[in-house]
C-alpha positions as CSV (number, residue, x, y, z in Angstrom):
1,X,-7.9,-4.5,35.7
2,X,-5.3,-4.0,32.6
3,X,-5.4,-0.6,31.2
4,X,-5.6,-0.2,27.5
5,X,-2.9,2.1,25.3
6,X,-4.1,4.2,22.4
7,X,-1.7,5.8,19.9
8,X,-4.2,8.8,19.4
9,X,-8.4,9.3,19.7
10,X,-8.2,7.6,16.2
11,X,-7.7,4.0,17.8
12,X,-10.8,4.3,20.0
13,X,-13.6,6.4,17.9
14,X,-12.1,5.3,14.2
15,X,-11.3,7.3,11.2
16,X,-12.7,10.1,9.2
17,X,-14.3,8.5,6.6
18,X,-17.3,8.3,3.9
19,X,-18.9,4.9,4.2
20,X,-20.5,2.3,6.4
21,X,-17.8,0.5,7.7
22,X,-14.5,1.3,9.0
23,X,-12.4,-1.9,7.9
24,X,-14.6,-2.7,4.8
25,X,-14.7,1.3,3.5
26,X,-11.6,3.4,5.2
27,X,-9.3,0.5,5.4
28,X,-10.1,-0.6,2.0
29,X,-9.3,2.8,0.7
30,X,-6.0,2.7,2.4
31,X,-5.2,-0.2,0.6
32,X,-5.9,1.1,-2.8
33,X,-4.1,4.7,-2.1
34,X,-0.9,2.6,-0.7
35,X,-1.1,0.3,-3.8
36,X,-1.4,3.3,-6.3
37,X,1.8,5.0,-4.3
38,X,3.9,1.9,-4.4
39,X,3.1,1.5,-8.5
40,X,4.1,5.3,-9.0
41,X,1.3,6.2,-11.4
42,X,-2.0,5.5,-12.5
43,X,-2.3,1.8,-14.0
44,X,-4.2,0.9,-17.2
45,X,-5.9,-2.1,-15.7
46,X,-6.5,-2.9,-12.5
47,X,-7.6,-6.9,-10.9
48,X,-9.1,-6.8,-7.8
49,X,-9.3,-10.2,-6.3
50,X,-11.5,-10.2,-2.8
51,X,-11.5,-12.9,0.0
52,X,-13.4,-14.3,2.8
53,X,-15.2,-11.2,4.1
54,X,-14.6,-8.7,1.1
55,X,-15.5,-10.6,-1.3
56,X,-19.2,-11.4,0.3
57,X,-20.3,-8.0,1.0
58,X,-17.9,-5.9,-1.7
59,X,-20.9,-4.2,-3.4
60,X,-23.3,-3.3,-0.2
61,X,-20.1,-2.3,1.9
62,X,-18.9,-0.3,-0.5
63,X,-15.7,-2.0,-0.5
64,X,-14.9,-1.7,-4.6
65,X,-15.9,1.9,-4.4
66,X,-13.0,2.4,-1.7
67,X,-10.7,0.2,-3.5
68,X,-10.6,1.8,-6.4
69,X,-11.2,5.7,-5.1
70,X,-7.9,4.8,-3.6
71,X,-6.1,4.0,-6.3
72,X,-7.4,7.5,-7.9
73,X,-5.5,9.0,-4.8
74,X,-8.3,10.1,-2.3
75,X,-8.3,9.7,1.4
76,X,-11.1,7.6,3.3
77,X,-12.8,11.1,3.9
78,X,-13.0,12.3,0.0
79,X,-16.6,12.7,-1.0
80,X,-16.0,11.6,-4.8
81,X,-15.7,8.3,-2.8
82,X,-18.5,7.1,-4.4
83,X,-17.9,8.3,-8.3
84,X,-14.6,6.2,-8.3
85,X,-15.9,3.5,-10.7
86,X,-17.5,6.4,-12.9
87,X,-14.2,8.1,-12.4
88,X,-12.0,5.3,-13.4
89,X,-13.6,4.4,-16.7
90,X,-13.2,8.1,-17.6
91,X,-9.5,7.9,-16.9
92,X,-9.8,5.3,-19.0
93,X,-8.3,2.4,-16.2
94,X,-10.1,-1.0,-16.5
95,X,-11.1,-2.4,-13.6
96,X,-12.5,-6.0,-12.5
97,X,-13.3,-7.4,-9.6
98,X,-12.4,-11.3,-8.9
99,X,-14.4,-12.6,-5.3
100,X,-12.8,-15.7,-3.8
101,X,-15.8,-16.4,-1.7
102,X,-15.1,-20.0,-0.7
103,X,-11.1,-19.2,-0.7
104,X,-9.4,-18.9,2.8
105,X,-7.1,-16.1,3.6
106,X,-4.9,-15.0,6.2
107,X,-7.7,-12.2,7.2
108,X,-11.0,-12.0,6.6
109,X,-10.4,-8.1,4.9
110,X,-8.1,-9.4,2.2
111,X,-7.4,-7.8,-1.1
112,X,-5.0,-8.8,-3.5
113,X,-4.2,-6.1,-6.2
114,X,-2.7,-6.8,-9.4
115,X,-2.0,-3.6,-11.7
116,X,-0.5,-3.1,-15.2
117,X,0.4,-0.3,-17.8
118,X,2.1,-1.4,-20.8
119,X,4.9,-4.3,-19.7
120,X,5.1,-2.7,-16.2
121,X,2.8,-5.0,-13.9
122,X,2.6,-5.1,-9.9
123,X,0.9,-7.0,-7.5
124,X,0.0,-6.6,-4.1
125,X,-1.9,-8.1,-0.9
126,X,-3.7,-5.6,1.7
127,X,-5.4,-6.7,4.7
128,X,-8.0,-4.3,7.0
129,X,-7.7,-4.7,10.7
130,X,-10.1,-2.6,11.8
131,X,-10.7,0.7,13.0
132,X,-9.4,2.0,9.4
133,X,-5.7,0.4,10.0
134,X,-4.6,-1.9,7.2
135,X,-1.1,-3.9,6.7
136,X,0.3,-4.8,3.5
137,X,1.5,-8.3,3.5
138,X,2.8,-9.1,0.0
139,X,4.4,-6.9,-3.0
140,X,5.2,-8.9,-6.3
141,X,5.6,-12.5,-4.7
142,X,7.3,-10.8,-2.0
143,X,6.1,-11.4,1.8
144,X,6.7,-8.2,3.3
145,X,5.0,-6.7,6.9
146,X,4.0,-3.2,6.5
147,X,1.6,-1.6,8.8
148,X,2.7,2.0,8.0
149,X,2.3,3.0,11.5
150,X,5.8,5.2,11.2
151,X,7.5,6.6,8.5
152,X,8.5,4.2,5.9
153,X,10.1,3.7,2.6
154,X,9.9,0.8,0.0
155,X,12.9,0.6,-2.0
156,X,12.5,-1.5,-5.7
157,X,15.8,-2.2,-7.3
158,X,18.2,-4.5,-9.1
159,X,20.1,-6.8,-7.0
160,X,23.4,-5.4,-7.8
161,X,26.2,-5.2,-5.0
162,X,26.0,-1.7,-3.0
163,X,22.3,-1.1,-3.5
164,X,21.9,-1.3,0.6
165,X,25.2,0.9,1.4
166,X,24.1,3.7,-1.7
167,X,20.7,4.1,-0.1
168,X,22.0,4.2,3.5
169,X,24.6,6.5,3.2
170,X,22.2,9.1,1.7
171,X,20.1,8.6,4.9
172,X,23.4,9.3,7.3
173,X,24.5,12.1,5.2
174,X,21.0,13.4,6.1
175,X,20.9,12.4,9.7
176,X,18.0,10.2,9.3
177,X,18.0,7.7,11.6
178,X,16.9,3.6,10.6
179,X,14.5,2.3,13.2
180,X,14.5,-0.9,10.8
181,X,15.3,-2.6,8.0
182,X,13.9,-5.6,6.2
183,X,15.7,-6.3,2.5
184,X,14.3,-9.4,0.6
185,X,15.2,-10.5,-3.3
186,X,13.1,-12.6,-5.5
187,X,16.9,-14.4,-6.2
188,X,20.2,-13.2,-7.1
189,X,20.4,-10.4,-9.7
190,X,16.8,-10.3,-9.7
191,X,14.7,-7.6,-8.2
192,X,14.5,-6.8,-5.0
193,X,12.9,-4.8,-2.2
194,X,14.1,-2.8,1.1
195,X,12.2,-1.9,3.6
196,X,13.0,0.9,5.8
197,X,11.4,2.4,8.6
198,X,12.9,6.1,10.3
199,X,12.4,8.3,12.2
200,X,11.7,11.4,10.1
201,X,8.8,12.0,8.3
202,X,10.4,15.2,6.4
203,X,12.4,13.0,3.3
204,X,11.3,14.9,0.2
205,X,15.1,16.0,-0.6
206,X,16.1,12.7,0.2
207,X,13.9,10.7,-1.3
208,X,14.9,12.3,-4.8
209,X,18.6,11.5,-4.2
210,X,17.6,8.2,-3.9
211,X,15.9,8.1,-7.2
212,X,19.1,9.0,-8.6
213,X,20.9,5.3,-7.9
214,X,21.4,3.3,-11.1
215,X,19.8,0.3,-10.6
216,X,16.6,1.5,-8.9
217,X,13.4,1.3,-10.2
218,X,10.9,3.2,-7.7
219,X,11.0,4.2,-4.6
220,X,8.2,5.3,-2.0
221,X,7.7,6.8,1.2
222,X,4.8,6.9,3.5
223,X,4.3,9.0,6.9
């Protein structure tokens, strides 16, 4: 008989959450509060385009209420959950909702969110696979893996020689160590996008020395 390893309880009786359903409610809310990070701030309108499984059962699953309470910044487990609609029109962020029912995706959870304020605009793709655990598979055009299972940053700058060797000489000067490293550009002098898993989950100091490059436009870390 093969045995079975768990990273923690959390893989076997799935998260603390407010909702139904653990891919269509906590995953879903993962997404969103991953989405709002990478953006940096609170967008002015949000598209929320739905595939396959999300986009049939959105509304009874509670799916947009997760979506969005995520990119207000609460957890899975936050009980104003279910006010984020109410509590996104009084922040004034407009909000649709675009189901691709007869669409395929590459997961049956998919959400692709697009998010603007002023000229700044942002897209990104987030898939649930269950048990609360999601993976973000695209940011701006960009196919990227991400399934924040260690500490990670996501690096947005200008495609401008040195970008890579400023960022990691900050992180040896601090004796973080790079478990990996995935850099990708839209093309040359264009924007582009690192992606840097470590071993330490204690950057703050770091993280605002790396704000401090020319050339970069936002940067985000995730434990």
């Amino acid at each position: 008989m093969k045995s079975i390893r768990y990273k923690s309880v959390f893989d076997i009786i799935g998260p603390v959450m407010v909702g139904p359903s653990s891919s269509h409610t906590a995953g879903a809310a993962r997404i969103g509060k991953i989405v709002r990070s990478i953006f940096g701030e609170a967008p002015e309108k949000v598209d929320i385009h739905l595939y396959e499984s999300f986009a049939k059962t959105y509304r009874g699953h509670g799916t947009d209420i997760a979506i969005v309470g995520g990119l207000l910044g609460m957890n899975p487990d936050d009980n104003r959950l279910s006010q984020s609609l109410k509590l996104a029109y009084e922040e004034g962020i407009e909000v649709a909702f675009i189901p691709h029912k007869e669409d395929r995706a590459e997961h049956p959870n998919t959400a692709r969110i697009v998010l603007e304020k002023g000229e700044k605009k942002m897209s990104a793709t987030g898939i649930s696979i269950g048990g609360g655990n999601i993976q973000v598979t695209e940011l701006n055009g960009f196919d990227i893996s991400l399934s924040m299972g260690t500490p990670t940053f996501i690096i947005v700058h200008q495609d401008v020689p040195g970008m890579i060797a400023k960022v990691t000489n900050i992180l040896s000067a601090n004796e973080i160590n790079i478990a990996q490293m995935n850099v990708t550009r839209a093309s040359k002098g264009d924007k582009a996008i690192m992606i840097i898993e470590v071993d330490s989950p204690r950057v703050e100091d770091v993280c605002q020395e790396i704000k401090d490059i020319p050339h970069l436009h936002n940067v985000s870390f995730f434990h």
